[in-house]
Each structure stands twice: as C-alpha cells, then as structure tokens.
N, C-alpha and C positions, 0 to 999 in steps of 0.2 A: 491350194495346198501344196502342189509341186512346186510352185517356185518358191513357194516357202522354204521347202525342205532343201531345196538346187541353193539357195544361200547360204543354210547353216552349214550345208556340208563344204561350201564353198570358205567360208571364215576360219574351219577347223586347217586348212589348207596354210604352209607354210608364207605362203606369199601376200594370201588373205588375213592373215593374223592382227591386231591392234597394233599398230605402232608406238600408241604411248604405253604399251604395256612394260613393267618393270621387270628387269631379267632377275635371277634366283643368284643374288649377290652369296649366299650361304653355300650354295652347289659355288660358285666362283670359286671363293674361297679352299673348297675340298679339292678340285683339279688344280688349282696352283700348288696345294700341297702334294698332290699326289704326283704331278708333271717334276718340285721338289726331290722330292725323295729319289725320285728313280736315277735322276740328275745327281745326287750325291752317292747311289750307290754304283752310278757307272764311275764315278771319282775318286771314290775307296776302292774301289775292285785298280783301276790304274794306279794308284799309291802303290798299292799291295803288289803290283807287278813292276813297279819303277823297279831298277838294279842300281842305280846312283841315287845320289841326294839333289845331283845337278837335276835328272829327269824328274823328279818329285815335286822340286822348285819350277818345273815349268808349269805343272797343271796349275789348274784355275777352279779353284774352289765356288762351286754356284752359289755358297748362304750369301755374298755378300750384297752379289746383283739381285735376289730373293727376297733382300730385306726392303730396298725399293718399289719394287712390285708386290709386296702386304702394303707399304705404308699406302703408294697411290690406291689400292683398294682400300683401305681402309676410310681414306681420304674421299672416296666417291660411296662408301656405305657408311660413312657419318652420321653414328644415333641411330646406328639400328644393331643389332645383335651379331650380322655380317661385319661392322666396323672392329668387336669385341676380339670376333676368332681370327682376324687379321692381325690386330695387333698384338694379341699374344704368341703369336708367328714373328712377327717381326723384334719383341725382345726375346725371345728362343734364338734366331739368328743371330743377333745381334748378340747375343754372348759367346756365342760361337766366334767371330768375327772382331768384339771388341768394341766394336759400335757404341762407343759411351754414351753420344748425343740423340743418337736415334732411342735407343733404349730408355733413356730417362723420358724421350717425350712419349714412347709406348706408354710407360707406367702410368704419368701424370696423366696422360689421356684416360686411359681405363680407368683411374681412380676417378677420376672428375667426372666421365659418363657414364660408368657401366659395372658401377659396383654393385648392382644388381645381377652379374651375368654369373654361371657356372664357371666361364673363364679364371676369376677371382681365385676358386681355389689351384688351380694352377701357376698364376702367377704369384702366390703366396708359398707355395713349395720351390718354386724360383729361387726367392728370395733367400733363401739359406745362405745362398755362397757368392751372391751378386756386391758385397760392400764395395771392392775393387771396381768394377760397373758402372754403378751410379752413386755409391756413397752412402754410406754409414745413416744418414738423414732420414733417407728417400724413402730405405730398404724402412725404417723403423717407422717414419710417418705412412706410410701405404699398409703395413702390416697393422699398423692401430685403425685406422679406417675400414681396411679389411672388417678384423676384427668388433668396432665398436658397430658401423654402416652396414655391412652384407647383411641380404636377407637369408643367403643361401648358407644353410650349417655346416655342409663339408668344409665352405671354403673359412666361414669363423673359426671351427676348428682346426682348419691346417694353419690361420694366423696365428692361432693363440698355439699351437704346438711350435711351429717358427722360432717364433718370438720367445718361450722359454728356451727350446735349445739353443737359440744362441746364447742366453742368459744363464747358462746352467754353470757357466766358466767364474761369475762374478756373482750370482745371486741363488744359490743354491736353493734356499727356502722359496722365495718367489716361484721359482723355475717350479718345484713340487707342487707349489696350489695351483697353478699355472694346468700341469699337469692331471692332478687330481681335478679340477674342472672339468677337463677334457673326459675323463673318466666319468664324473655324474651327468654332465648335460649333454654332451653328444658323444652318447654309447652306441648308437646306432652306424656311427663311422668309423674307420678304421683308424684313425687317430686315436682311439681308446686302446686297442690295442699296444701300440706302438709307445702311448704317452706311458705304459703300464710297463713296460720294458728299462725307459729312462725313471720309473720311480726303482727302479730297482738298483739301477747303476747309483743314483743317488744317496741308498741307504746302503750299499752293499760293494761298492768299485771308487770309491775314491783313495785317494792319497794318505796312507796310516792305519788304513782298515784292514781287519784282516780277510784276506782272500777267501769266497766263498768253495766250499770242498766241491770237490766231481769226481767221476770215476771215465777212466779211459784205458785205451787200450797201446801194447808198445808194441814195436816194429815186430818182433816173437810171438807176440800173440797173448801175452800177459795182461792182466786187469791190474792197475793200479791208483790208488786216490791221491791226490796232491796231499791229504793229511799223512797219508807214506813220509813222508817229507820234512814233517814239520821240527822245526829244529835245524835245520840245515838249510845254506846257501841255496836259494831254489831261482832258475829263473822259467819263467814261462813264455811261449812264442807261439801266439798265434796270429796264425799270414792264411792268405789264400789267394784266388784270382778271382776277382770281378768282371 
C-alpha cells in the first residue's frame, strides 16, 4: 500500500508527469494575449512620449510579429476551439497592420472550421468596416454563413444586424426586416436593442424628413426645443469624443 501511494505521489511530480500529455492550447492562447497587450501598451505609452515624428517612426509596433505567432498556434491547435480564439486574434491584428492575406485566410479558415464557435460573433461585428481588408465578397459571403450556419444566436444575430447596416445605405426596406427580425427572434441579445435604434433612424433620420423635436439646454442655462426654430435656417452639430 506504500509503494503504492510513493508512485502516485511520485506522477503528481513535475518530472514524473505523462509525456504524451497535451498542453492547455486555450490557456496558450490567453498568455500570448495577455504577453500582447502589455507589449502594445508599453508601445503607446512610447508613442505618447516620442517628441518627433522621427522617434515615433522608430518604434516597432508588436501586432505585426503577433499575427504570426496566433497563426503558428493556430496552425498546431487545428480543429479544436484553441485554433478558433487564435485566429480571431490573428484577423484583429491583421486589421490593425493591414495584413490582407493573413486575414482573408483567418476568415476562410474559421468559416470552413468553426462556425460553430462563440468566436463567430466577433468576427461578424468585425466585419462592418473590413471591405478594404478582404473585399466586398468575403465580408458578405462569411456574414451569410454566419448568419444562415451558426448555431450560436448572438453570433446570427450580430450577422444579420451586420449585414443590414451595411444595407441601410441601398436597401432601406430590407435593412427594416432585417432589423425587425432581430427584434422578434433574438430578443434575448443585445442586438435587439441596438437593431431598435437603427429602426428609428430609418423612420425618423433620413434625407427630407422632418427632424424629430428635443429639448436642450444653451450655454446660459436656457431650455429650448429645436421646434423654437421651425421656420428658420436651422443648422444642428452634434460631435463629441470617442
């Protein structure tokens, strides 16, 4: 019974461990992000402190050597969930960077393996601004698979939300059912929210319609309504920072 026990404690033992055991490619994955991050924020902090443009142009930006090190993990977690959160790292980088060819084979990849993953709805809010990226196509055949393929609802409804707001410019009606979808079959996410905002702008914010009224306040301390107005040369400006 002791030497029994003198083994197992002996296997719990760094040196004693399995060797064909598989390492936690998912934790992998979380310390290259987080190793990452800290790397870009000692990068910005020196931007921020360059005094020239010359010293600016010397740093060296980590996303680009980053986007290599997701693909080769990616590349050795092939077809597992580990592979999924890599490569949606690696087209995040890659937009940052401009990485066209890296990035279109992130997407293709994740579309082809792992349209099952949570990742999906991420890479579907991606795509808003990605056309310049990977092209016009890619963005629209990935968001319809998204869309038609996933099992996962946040991420069908961040395609089918997507996919109307880029539509909203050419196909206004569409873009609304689009939206009102979004509204009855995944209420539960916050794309309902959001798609409830754009039905607004659509009945209420386009070109020839009349401006809907509000009430604000002027620099004195006064209340007044944009109907105050009406009748006269009005222009309205609203800005802020992001």
């Amino acid at each position: 019974m002791k030497t029994a026990l003198a083994l197992f404690a002996l296997a719990l033992l760094p040196g004693f461990q399995d060797p064909a055991a598989k390492p936690d490619l998912r934790e992998e994955v979380k310390a290259l992000r987080a190793e990452y991050q800290k790397l870009e924020q000692e990068y910005y902090k020196q931007a921020r402190a360059a005094k020239t443009n010359e010293e600016r142009q010397k740093l060296v930006n980590p996303a680009a050597e980053y986007v290599g090190k997701y693909q080769a993990l990616a590349e050795r977690a092939k077809g597992t969930p580990a592979a999924a959160d890599a490569l949606i790292e690696v087209f995040a980088l890659a937009q940052r960077t401009q990485k066209k060819a890296e990035a279109r084979q992130a997407v293709e990849t994740l579309v082809a393996d792992h349209l099952d993953s949570p990742v999906m709805e991420r890479l579907a809010n991606s795509l808003r601004y990605a056309d310049n990226l990977i092209g016009k196509d890619l963005c629209r055949t990935t968001l319809d698979a998204i869309r038609e393929k996933s099992p996962v609802p946040a991420a069908k409804a961040a395609a089918i939300f997507v996919g109307a707001a880029q539509n909203l410019g050419r196909d206004a009606e569409a873009s609304r059912t689009a939206f009102l979808r979004i509204i009855k079959e995944f209420k539960e996410t916050p794309y309902a929210a959001r798609a409830d905002k754009f039905l607004f702008e659509i009945d209420h914010l386009q070109v020839g319609m009349t401006a809907p009224d509000f009430e604000a306040t002027d620099e004195k301390g006064q209340k007044y309504k944009l109907s105050d107005f009406r009748g006269k040369v009005t222009v309205i400006d609203f800005w802020g920072f992001w």
